[in-house]
C-alpha positions in Angstrom: 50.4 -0.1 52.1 48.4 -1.2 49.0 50.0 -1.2 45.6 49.0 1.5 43.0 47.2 0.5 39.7 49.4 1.4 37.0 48.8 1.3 33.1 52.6 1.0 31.1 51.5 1.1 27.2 54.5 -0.8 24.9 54.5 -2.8 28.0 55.5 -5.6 26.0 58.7 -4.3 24.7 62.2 -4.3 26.0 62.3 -2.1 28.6 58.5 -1.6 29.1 58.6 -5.4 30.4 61.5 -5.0 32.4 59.5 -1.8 34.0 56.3 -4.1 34.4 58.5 -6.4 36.6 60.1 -4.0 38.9 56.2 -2.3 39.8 55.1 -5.7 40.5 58.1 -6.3 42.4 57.3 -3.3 44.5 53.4 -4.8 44.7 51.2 -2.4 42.1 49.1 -3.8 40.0 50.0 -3.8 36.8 48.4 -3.1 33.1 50.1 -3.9 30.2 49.0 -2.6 26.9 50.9 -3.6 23.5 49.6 -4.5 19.7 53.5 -6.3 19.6 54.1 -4.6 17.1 57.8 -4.1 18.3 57.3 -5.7 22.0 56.7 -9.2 22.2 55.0 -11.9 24.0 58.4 -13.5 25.2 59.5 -10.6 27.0 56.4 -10.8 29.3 55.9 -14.6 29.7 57.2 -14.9 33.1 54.7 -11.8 34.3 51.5 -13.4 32.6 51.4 -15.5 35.8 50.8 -13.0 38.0 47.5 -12.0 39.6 48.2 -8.1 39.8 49.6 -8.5 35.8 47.3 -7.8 33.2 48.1 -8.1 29.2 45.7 -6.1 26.7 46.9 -6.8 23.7 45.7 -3.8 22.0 47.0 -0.3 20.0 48.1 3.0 22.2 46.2 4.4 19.0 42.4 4.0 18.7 40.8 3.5 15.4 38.4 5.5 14.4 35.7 6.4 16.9 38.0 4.6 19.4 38.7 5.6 22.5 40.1 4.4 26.2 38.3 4.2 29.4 40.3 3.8 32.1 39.4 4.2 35.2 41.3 4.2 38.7 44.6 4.4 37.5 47.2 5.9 39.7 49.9 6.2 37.1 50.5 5.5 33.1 53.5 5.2 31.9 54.6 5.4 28.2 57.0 2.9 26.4 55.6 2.9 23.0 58.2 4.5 20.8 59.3 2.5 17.9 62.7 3.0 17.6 64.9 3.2 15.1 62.9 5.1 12.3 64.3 2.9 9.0 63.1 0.2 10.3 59.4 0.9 11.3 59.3 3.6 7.9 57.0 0.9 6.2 54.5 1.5 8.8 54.1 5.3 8.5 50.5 6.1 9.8 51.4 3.6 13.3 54.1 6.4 14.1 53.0 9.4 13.2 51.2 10.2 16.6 55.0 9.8 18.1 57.1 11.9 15.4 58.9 14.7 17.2 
């Protein structure tokens, strides 16, 4: 059975790395998107050797006139919520797509 393709956004982050690693463990192929803005690159180091990993190191958020194209994905999966709120305050506009 082939893997799926499978896009985790904050990818880069605690437990979106940790997720990254178990859907390559159970043979997907895997996107990770992150700006680092909380995740970092440590947290992924070990994946960035895998064939079926990919890093994008880019915002959830599109500027302006940006947008995503992604195509053939089988699942997305969203781990891009800056937690806890004093410490990301200073960053307002970067969370305000997330605020409940």
């Amino acid at each position: 059975m082939q893997g799926k393709r499978i896009l985790v956004t904050g990818g880069a982050g605690f437990i979106g790395a940790h997720l990254c690693q178990r859907l390559l463990e159970s043979g997907n192929e895997v996107f990770c998107l992150d700006n680092l803005f909380t995740g970092s690159k440590e947290n992924i180091s070990e994946l960035l050797y895998n064939p079926r990993f990919h890093f994008i190191f880019q915002d959830v958020v599109p500027g302006p006139g940006g947008r995503f194209s992604w195509v053939n994905l089988n699942s997305v999966n969203q781990e891009n919520r800056p937690r806890p709120l004093k410490k990301y305050s200073f960053k307002p506009l970067e969370r305000l797509p997330w605020s409940n």
